[in-house]
Rosetta silent file (secondary structure, phi, psi, omega in degrees, C-alpha in Angstrom):
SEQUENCE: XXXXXXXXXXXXXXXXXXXXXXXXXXXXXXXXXXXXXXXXXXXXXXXXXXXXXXXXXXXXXXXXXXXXXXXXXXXXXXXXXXXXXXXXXXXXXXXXXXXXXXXXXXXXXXXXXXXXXXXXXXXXXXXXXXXXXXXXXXXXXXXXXXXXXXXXXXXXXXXXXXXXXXXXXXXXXXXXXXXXXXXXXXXXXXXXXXXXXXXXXXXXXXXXXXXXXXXXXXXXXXXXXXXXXXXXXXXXXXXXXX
SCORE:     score description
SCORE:     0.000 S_00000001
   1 L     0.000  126.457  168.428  -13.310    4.728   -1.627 S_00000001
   2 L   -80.923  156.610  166.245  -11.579    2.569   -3.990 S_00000001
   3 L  -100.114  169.913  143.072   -9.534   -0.933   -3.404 S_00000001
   4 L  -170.540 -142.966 -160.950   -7.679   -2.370   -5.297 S_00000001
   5 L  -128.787  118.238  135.999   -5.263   -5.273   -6.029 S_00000001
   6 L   -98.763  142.797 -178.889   -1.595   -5.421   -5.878 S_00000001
   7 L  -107.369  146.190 -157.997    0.309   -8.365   -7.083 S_00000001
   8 L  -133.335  161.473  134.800    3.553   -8.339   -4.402 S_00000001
   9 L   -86.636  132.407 -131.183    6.694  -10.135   -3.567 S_00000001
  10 E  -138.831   75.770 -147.912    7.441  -11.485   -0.497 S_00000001
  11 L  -107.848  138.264  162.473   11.254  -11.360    0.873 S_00000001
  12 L   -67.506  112.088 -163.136   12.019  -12.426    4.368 S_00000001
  13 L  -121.446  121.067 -160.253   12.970   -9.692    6.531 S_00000001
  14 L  -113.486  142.453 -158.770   14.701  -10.592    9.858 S_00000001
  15 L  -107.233  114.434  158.605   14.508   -7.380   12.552 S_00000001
  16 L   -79.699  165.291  162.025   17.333   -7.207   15.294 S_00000001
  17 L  -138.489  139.402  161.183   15.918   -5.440   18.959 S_00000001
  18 L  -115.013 -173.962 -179.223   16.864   -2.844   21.270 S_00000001
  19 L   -81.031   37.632 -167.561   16.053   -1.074   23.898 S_00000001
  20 L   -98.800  177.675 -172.975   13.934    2.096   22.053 S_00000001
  21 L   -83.992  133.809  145.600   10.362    3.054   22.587 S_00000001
  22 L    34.266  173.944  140.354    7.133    0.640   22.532 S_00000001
  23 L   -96.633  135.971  161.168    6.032    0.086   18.440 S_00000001
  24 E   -64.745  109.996  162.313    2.718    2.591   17.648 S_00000001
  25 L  -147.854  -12.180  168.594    0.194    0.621   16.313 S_00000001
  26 L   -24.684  -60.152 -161.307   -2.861    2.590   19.167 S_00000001
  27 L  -122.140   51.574  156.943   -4.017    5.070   15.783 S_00000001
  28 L  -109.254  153.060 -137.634   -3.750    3.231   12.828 S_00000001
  29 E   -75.356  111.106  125.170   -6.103    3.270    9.847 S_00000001
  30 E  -136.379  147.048 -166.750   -7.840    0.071    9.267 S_00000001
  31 E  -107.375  130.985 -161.390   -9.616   -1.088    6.308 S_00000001
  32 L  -106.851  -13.169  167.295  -10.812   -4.314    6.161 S_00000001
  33 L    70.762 -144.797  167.099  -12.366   -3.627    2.729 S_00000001
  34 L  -137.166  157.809 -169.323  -15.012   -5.507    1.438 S_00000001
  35 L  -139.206  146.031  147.768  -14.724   -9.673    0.868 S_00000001
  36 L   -95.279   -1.318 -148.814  -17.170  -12.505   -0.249 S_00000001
  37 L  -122.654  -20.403 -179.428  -15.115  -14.878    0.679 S_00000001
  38 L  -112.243  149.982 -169.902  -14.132  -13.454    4.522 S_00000001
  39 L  -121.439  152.453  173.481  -16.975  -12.017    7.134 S_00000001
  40 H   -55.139  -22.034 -179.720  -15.406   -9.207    8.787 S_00000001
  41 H   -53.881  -53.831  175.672  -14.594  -10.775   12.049 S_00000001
  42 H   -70.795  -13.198  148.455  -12.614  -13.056   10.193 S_00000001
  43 H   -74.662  -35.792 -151.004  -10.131  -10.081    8.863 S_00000001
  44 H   -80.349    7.198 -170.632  -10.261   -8.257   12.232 S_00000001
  45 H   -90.145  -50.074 -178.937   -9.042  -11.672   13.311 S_00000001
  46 H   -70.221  -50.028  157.852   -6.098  -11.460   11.070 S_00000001
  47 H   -31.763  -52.497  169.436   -5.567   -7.786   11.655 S_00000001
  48 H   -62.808  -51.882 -174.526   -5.238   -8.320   15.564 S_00000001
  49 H   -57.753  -73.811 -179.210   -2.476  -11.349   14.528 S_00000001
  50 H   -47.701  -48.935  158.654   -0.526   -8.517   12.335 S_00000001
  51 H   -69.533   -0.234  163.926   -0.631   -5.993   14.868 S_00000001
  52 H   -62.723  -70.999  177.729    0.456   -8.705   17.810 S_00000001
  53 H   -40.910  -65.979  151.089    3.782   -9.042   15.674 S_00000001
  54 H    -3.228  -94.804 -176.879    3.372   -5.538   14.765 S_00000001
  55 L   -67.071    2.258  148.200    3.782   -4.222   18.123 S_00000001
  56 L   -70.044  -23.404 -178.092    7.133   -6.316   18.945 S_00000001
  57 L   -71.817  101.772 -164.586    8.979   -3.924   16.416 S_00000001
  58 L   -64.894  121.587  153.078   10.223   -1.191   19.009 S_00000001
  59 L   116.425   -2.201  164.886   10.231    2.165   17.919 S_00000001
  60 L   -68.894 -173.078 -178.300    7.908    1.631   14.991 S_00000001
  61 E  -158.691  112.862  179.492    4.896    3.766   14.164 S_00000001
  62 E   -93.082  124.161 -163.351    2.008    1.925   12.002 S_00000001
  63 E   -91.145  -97.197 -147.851    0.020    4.417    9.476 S_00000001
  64 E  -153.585  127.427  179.873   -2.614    2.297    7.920 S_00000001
  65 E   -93.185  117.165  158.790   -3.432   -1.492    7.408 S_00000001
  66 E  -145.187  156.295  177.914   -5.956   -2.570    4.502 S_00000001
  67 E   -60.859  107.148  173.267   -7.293   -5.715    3.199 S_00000001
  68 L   -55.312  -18.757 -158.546   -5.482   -6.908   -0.505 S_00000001
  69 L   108.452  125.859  163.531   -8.806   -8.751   -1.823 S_00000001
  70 H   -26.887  -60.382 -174.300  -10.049  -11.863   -2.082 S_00000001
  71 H   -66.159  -27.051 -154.097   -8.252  -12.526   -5.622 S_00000001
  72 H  -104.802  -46.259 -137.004   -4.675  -11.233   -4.225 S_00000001
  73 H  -103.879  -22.526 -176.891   -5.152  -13.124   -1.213 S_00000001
  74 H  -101.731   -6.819  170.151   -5.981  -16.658   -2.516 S_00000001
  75 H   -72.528  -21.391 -163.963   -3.504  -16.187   -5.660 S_00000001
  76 H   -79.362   -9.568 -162.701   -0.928  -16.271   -2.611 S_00000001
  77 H   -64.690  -25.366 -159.839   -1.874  -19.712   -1.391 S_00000001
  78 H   -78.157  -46.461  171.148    0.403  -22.053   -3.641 S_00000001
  79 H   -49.755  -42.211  169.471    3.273  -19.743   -2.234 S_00000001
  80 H   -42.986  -98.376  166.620    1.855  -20.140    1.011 S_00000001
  81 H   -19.411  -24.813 -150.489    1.952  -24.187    1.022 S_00000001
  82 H   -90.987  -35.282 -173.124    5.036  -23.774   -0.725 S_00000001
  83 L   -73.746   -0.404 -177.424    6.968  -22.410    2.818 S_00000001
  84 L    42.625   59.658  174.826    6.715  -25.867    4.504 S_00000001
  85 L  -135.738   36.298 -171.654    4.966  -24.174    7.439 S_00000001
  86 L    99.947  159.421 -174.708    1.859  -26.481    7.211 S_00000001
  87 L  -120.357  128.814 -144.441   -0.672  -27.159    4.683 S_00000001
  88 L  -124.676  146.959  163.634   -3.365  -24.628    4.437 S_00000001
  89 L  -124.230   18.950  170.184   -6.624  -24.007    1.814 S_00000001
  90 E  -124.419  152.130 -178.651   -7.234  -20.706    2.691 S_00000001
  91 E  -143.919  147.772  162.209   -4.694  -17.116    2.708 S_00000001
  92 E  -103.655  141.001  175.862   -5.557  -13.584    3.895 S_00000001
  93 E  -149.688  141.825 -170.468   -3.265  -11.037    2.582 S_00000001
  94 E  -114.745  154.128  149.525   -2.683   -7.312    4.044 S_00000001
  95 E  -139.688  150.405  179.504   -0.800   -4.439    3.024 S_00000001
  96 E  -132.922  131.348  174.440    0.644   -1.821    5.287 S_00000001
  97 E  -103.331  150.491 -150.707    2.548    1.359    5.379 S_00000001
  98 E  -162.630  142.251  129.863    4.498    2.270    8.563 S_00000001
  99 E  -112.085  148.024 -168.375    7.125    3.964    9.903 S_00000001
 100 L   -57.247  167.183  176.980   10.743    3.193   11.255 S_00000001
 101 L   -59.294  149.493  162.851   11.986    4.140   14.483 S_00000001
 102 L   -46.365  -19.650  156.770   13.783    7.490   14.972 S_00000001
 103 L  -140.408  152.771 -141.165   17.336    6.145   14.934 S_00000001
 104 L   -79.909  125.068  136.997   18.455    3.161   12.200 S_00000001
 105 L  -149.771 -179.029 -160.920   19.371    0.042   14.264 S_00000001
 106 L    44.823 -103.952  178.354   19.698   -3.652   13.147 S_00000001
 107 L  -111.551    8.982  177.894   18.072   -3.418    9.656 S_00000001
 108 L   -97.149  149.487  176.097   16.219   -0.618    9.780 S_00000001
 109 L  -111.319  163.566 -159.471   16.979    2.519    8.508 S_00000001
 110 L   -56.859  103.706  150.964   16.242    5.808   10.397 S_00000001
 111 L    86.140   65.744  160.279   12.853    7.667   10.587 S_00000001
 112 L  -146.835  167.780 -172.190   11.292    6.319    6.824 S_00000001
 113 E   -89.664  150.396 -167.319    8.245    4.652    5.501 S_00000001
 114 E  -129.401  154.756  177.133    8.598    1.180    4.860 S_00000001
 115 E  -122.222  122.421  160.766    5.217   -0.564    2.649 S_00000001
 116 E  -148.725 -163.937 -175.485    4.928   -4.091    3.159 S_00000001
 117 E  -127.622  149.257 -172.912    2.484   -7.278    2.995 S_00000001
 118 E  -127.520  159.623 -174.546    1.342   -9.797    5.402 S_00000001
 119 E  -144.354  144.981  173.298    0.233  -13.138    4.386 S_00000001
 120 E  -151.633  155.292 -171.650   -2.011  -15.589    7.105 S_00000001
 121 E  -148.648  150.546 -177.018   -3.380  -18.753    6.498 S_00000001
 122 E  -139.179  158.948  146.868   -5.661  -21.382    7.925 S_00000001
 123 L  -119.509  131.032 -167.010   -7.025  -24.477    7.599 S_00000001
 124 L    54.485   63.119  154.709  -10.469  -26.160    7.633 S_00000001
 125 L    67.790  -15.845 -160.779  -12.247  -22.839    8.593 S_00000001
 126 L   -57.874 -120.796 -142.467   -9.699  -23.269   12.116 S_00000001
 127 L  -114.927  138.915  161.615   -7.329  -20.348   13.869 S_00000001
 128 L   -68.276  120.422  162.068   -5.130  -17.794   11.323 S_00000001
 129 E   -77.628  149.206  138.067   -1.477  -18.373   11.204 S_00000001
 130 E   -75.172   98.594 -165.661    0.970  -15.492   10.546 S_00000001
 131 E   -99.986  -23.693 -176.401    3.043  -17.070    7.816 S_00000001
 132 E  -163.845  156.261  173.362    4.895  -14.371    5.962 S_00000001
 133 E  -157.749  112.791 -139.339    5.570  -11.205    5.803 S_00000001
 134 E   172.775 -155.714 -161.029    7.715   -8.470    4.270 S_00000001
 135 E   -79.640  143.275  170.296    9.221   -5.563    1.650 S_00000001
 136 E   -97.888  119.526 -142.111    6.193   -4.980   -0.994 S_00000001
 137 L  -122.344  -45.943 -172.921    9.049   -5.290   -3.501 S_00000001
 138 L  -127.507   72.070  155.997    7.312   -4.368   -6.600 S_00000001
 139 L   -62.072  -20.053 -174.674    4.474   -1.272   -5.946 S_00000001
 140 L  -128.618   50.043  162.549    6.311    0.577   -8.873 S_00000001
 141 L  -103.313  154.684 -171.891    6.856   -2.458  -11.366 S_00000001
 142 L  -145.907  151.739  126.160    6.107   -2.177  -14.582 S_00000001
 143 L   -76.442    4.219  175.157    7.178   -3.420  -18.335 S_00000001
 144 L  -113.235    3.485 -172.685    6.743   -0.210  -20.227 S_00000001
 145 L  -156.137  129.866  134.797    8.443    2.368  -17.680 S_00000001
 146 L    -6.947  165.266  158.045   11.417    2.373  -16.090 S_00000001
 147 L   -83.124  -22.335  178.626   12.094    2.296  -12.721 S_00000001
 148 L   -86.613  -78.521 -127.428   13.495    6.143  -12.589 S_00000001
 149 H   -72.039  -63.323 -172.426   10.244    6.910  -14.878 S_00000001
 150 H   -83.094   17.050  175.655    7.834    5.767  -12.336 S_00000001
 151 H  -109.856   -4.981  162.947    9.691    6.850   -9.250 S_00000001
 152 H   -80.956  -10.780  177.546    9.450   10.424  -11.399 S_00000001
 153 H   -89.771  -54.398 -173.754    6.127   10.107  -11.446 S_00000001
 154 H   -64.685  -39.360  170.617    5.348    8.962   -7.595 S_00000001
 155 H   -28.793  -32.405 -173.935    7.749   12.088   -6.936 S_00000001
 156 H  -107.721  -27.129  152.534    5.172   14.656   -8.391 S_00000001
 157 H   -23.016  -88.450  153.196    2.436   12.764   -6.808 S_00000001
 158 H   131.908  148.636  150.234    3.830   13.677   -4.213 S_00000001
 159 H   -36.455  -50.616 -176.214    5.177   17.084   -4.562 S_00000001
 160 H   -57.107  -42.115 -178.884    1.360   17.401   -5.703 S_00000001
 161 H   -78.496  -22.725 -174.406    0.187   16.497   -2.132 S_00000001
 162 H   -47.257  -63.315 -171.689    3.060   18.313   -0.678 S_00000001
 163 H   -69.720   -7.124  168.673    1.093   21.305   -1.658 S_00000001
 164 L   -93.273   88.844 -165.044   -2.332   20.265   -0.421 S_00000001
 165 L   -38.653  140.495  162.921   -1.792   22.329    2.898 S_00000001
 166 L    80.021  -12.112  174.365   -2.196   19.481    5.970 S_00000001
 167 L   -49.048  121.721  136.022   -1.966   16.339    3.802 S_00000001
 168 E  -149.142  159.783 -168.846    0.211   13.241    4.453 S_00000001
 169 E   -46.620  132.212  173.140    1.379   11.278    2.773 S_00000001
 170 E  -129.943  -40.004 -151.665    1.182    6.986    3.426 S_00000001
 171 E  -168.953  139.834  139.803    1.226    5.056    0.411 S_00000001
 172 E  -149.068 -166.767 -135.551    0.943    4.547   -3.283 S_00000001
 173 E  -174.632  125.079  152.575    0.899    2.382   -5.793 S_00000001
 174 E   -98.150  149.957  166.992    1.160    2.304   -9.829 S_00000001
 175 L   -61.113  -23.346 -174.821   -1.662    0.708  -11.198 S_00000001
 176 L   133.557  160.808  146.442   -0.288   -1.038  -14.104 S_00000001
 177 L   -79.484  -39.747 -169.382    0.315   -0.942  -17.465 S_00000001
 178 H   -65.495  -31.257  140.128   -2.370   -2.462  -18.799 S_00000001
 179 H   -24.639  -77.253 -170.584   -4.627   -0.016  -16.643 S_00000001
 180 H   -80.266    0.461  176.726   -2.717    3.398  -17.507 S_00000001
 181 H   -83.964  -44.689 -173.119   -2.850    2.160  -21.219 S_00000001
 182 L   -87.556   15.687  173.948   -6.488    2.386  -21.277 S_00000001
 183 L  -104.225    3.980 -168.051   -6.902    5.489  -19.388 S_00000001
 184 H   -61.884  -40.432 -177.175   -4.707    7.384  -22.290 S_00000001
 185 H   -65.177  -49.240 -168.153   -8.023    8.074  -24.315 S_00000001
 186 H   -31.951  -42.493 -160.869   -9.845    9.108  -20.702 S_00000001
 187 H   -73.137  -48.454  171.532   -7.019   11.567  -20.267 S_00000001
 188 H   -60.436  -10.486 -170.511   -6.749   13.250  -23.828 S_00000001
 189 L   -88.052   -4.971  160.590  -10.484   13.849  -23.798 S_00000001
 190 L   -76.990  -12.676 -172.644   -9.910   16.492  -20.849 S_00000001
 191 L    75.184   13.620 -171.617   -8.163   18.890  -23.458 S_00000001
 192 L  -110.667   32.234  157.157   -4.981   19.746  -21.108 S_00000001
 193 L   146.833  160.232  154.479   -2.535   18.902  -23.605 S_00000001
 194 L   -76.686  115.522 -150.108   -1.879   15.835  -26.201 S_00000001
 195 L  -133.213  145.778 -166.852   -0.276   13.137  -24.749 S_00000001
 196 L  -128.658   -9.815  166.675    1.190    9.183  -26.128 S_00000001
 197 E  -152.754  151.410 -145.051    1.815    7.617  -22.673 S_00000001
 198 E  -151.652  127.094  159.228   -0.322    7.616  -19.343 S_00000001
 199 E   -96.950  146.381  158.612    0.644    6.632  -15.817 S_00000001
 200 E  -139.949  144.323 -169.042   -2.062    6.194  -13.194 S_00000001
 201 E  -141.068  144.371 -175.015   -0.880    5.687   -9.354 S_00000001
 202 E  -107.587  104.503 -173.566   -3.256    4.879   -6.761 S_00000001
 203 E  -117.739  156.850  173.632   -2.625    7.044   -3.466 S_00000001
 204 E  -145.786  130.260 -174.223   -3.847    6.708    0.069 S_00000001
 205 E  -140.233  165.420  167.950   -3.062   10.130    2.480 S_00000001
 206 E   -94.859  107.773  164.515   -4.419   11.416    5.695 S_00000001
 207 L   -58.611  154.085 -175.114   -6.663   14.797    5.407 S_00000001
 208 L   -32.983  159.011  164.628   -5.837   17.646    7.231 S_00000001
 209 L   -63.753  -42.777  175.211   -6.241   17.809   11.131 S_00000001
 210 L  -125.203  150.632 -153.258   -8.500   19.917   10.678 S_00000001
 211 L   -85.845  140.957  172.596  -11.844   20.379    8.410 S_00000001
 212 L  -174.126  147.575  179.673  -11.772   22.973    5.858 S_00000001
 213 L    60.584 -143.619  176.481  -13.124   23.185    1.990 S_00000001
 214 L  -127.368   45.903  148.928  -13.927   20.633    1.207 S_00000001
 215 L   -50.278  132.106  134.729  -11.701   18.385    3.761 S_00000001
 216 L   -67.669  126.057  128.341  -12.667   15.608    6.543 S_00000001
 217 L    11.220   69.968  164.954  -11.194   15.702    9.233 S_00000001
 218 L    73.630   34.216 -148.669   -8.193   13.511    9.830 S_00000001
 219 L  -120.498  152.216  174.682   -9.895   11.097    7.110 S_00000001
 220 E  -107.283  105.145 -157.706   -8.244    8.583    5.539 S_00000001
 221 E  -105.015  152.979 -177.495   -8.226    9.156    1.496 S_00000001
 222 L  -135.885   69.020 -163.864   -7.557    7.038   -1.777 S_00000001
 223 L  -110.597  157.548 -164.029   -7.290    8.864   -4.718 S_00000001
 224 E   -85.051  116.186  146.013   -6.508    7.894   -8.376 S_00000001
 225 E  -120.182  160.979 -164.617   -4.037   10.224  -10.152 S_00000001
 226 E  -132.898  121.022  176.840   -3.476   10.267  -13.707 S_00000001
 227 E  -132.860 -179.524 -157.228   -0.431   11.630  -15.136 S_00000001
 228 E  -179.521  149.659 -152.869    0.831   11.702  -18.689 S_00000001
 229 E  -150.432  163.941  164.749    3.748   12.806  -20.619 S_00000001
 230 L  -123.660  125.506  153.961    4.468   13.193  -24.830 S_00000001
 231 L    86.737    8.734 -133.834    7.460   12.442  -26.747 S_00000001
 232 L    23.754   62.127 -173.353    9.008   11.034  -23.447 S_00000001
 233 L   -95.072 -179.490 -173.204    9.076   14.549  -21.913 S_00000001
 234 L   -78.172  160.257  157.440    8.430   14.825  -18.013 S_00000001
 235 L   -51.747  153.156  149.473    5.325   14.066  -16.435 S_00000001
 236 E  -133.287 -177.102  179.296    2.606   15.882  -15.899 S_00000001
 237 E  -108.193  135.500 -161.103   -0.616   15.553  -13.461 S_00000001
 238 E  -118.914  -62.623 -157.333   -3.446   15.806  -15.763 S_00000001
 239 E  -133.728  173.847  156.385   -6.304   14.845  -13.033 S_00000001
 240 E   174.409  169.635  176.235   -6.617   13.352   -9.914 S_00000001
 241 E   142.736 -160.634 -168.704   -9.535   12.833   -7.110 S_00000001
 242 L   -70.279    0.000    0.000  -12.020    9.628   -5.642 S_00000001
């Protein structure tokens, strides 16, 4: 399965409460990923911290937690230090997809997936703080595509999964530009058309309930799609898989 890196933004998100049902956090996916710099204990440490918080939001429902990386998590530190909430030399950083409660109150709105990032920090090896947390603000930014261009693209993503009987949906991600520029050769060299600009979005879905083909089970999946367009005409999905 691949990781990978997102670079995020980090807005301050303040949650009113009611009286609604418990926050779901009992079946959600987590990947702790792989670290040199963290032994697993020390994410599931962090992990535990997110879902404490986690499980004050009433009426949520959390889909899947994974581990940002080593590089994404220690680029966050100056920002960390920066919040005048203690001074820390270490940062863990999560990202999660989730959904709101069944009817919109305070700031949430009703029934939809929200993606966001946790940031925790320690010092001198001690106990993980929960320091920040919030909207993953830019999963579709780019400087060479619109914002309509790459929310036409995660649209046929997808539409594409729509149609993969039993699928759902949690999360994606574009990869970059600098990324989907250099898969442009990868893509013409399949023969399914000539093409001058290349997207590639990074998805994570749930397999069917049940095994069939060549499904898991209820598996948690991360696949790479590659789309690509000529002349600025619509996308298409050229590939996709592990």
């Amino acid at each position: 399965m691949k990781k990978s890196r997102i670079i995020v933004m980090l807005l301050a998100f303040v949650l009113c409460f009611c009286s609604l049902a418990a926050a779901n956090s009992d079946e959600a996916i987590i990947d702790l990923g792989k670290s040199d710099r963290y032994t697993q204990d020390e994410l599931t440490s962090v992990v535990e911290l997110i879902l404490s918080e986690f499980d004050t939001w009433e009426g949520c429902d959390m889909h899947v937690i994974f581990y940002a990386g080593d590089e994404q998590s220690m680029d966050e530190l100056p920002s960390v230090n920066d919040l005048d909430r203690g001074k820390f030399d270490e940062s863990a950083v999560f990202f999660s997809a989730f959904r709101s409660p069944k009817e919109a109150y305070g700031a949430w709105d009703a029934d939809k997936e929200y993606f966001y990032s946790w940031t925790a920090a320690r010092a001198d090896k001690g106990s993980w703080s929960l320091v920040n947390w919030g909207w993953m603000e830019n999963y579709l930014k780019s400087a060479q595509y619109s914002a309509e261009d790459l929310s036409a693209g995660a649209n046929l993503v997808m539409k594409t999964l729509e149609e993969m009987e039993g699928t759902r949906f949690l999360y994606l991600r574009y990869a970059g530009d600098e990324f989907s520029n250099s898969e442009l050769e990868y893509v013409n060299s399949l023969d399914r058309g000539v093409f001058d600009e290349c997207a590639v979005y990074s998805v994570w879905f749930m397999s069917p309930k049940e095994a069939y083909g060549a499904w898991e089970a209820d598996t948690l999946y991360n696949w790479t799609f590659y789309l690509a367009r000529a002349d600025k005409g619509e996308w298409q999905v050229v590939t996709y898989g592990y």
